[in-house]
Every structure is written in C-alpha cells, then in structure tokens.
C-alpha positions in Angstrom: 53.8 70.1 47.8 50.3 69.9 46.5 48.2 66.6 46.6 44.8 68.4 45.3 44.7 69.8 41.9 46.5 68.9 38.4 50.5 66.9 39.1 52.8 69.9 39.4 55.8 69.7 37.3 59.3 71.0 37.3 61.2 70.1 33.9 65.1 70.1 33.8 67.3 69.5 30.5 69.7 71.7 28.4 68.1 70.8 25.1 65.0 73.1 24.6 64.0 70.7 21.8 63.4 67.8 24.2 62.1 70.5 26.8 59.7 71.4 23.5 58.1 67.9 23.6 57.8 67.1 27.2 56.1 70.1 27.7 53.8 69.4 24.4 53.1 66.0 26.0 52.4 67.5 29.4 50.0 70.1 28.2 47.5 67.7 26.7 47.2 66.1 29.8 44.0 67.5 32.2 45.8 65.7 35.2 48.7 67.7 34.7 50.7 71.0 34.6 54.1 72.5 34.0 55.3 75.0 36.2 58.9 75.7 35.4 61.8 74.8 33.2 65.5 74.9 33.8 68.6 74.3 31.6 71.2 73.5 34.1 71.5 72.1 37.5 72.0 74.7 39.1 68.8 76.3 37.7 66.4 72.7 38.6 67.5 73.6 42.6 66.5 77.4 41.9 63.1 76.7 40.4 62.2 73.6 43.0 62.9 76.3 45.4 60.6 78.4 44.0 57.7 76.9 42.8 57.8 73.4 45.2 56.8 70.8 42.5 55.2 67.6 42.9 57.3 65.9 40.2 60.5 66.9 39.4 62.2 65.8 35.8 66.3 65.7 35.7 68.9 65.6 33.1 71.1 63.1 34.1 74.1 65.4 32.2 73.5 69.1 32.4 76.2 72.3 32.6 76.9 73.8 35.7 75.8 70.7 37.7 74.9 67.4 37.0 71.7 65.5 37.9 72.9 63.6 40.4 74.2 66.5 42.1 70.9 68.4 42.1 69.0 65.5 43.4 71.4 65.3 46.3 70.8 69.4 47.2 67.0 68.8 46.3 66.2 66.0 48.5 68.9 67.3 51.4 65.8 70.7 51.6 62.7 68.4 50.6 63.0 64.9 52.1 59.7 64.6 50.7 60.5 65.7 46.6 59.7 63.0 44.1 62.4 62.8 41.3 62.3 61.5 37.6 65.7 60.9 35.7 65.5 61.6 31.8 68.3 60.4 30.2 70.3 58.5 27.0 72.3 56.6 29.6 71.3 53.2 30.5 74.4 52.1 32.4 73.7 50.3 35.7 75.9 52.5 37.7 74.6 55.6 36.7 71.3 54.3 37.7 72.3 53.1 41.2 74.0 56.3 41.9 70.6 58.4 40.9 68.6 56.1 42.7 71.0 56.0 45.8 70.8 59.9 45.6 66.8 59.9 46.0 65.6 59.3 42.7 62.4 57.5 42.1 62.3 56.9 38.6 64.6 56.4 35.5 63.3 57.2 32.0 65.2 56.9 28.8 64.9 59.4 26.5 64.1 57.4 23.8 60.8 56.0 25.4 59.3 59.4 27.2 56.5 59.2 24.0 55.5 56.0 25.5 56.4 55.6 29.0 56.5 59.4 30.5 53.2 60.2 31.4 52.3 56.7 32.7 56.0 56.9 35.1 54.8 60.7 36.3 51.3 59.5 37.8 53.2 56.0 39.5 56.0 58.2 40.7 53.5 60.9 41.9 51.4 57.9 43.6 54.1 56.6 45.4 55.6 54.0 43.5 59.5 54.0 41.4 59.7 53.2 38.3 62.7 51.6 36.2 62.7 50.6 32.7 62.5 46.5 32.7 66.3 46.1 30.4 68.0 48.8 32.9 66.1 46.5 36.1 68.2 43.4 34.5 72.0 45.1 34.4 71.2 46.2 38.2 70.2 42.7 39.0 73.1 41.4 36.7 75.9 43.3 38.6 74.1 43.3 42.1 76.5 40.7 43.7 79.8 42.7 41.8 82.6 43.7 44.2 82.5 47.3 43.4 85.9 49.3 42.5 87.3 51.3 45.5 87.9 54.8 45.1 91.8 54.5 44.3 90.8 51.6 41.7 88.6 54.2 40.2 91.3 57.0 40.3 93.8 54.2 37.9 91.0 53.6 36.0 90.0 57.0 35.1 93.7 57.9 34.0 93.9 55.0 32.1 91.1 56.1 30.2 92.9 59.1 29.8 95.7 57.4 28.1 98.3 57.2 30.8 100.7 54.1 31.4 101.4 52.8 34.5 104.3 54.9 34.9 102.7 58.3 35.0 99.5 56.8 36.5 102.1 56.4 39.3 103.4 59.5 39.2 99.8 61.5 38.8 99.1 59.5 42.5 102.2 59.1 44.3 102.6 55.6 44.2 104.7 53.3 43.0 104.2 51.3 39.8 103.8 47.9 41.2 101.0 49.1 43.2 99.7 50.5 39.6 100.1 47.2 38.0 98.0 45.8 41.1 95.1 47.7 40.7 95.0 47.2 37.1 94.9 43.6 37.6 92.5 44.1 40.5 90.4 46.0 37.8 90.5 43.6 35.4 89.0 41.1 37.3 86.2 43.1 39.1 84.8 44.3 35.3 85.4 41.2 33.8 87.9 42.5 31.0 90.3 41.2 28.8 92.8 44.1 28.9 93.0 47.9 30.1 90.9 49.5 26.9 88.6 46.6 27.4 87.9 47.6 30.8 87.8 51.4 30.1 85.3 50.3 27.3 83.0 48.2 29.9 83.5 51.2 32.7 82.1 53.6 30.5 78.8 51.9 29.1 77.9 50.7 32.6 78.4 54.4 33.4 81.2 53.8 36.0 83.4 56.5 34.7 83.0 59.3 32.5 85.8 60.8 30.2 
C-alpha cells in the first residue's frame, strides 16, 4: 500500500448507479483516486489483489459473496488493508460482525454525499469511523446475552414459517427443547411473541431471510 501520492481507492457494490456517484464524488477530489470497481465479492478480493488499495469500499450485500466475507479473505492476505462498509443496513449486529471481521468504518448509503469523503481521509489516517445513531444501538445492546448458534438455527426457521413441530424435525430435536429456545429467545430480544422476535432479529440485522 501507498502512503505518498493521492488515497488509492478500490470501490465494491452491485449497483453501477451508486458506483456512478462515488466515483463522481471521488474524482473531484485532488487528494484522491479510484483505481478499480467490482460488482460482487468475489470480484472486491480479485481487484484488492491486483491493484493493493489504500482504502477499500464494501457492499455490505453483494452476489457471489457478501461483504463480510470478503473482508474476512481481504484482511486474512493484507493484515494491513483499511476497509469502509457502504450500506442501507443500520442494524447493530450487522455492524459488529463487519467490524469484528476488520472493518474500520461504516457508512450508510444515504449519507455518503455528506459523510464519504470526510470517513475516507480518517479511515486512511488511522482512525474508524461509525455513524453516531448506529454507535448508540452498539452501546444499547453491548451488555445483551447474545443468541447461541442453535438459538439462531430456531429462530431462522421460525422466520421461515415453521412451527415447533417441524422446527423439531428440520434439527433433530424434540419439541420441548423447541419450545425452550423459543422462550429463551424471547427473552434475549426482548419480544412479545415469535413474529415479534423475527421482526426485532431482522432490523438489528441478526438474521437475514
């Protein structure tokens, strides 16, 4: 990676409209340059690869292979990369599990006109960045006992519209233990009932459906 010159930029999303405008935005800037564009996942890894960027902006939700999946491969070969999230999703889980995987910042789409230049040169400087309402559902849910894995698996095919019975059958276990883990549920998310909880779990970007 470069540390002379104009920021060196790799930009990945699959909507070439949005691609359109960050690179309008970029190429106004004398501080600046974009080197390479991907629409999938799968293509961010390929042109990091290639051209070794000093800032790297990911689609949380692309084909082939989601963002969190190509900061994990990115930052796996370059300890060293420095990774922007761009996304519509300001769920708090989403956001823990890109920052876990080596993000440094977290952009919502619907600021980049006002905040994506400014979180490029902090995130190139050193510093992360994270928009101040998605800082307050991480500090919100901080102390929350997290589901566990099977607790996620029930929650996921309750979301697909199975009843405890074939939730039981989809895992092997018996319905009672289904009925516990509902409850268990429940209580960790704060909900009122099962589509309650599916409702919560997807805007805090714990599951996906």
């Amino acid at each position: 990676m470069t540390t002379n010159g104009p920021i060196r930029i790799l930009l990945a999303d699959d909507h070439p409209l949005l691609r359109d405008g960050v690179a309008g935005l970029i190429a106004d800037q004398p501080d600046m340059m974009l080197v390479g564009e991907a629409s999938t996942g799968l293509e961010a890894i390929d042109q990091f690869r290639r051209h070794r960027p000093d800032i790297t902006l990911l689609d949380l939700q692309m084909p082939e292979l989601g963002g969190i999946g190509a900061i994990k491969t990115i930052r796996d070969e370059s300890p060293e990369a420095r990774i922007i999230i761009l996304t519509t999703y300001k769920g708090d889980a989403q956001v823990l599990s890109a920052l876990r995987s080596g993000a440094q910042g977290y952009l919502l789409k619907s600021t980049l006109r006002r905040e994506l230049l400014d979180t490029i040169r902090a995130v190139h400087n050193g510093l992360k960045r994270i928009p101040p309402d998605v800082a307050a559902q991480l500090a919100e849910h901080a102390a929350d006992d997290p589901l566990t894995s099977r607790e996620l698996e029930v929650l996921r095919l309750i979301g697909a519209g199975k009843a405890n019975k074939l939730i039981a059958s989809d895992l092997a276990i018996t319905e009672e233990t289904v009925k516990g883990h509902v409850k268990n549920i429940l209580s960790k998310l704060g909900a009122s009932d099962r589509t309650h909880a599916v409702t919560i779990a997807l805007k805090r970007g714990i599951i996906e459906l």
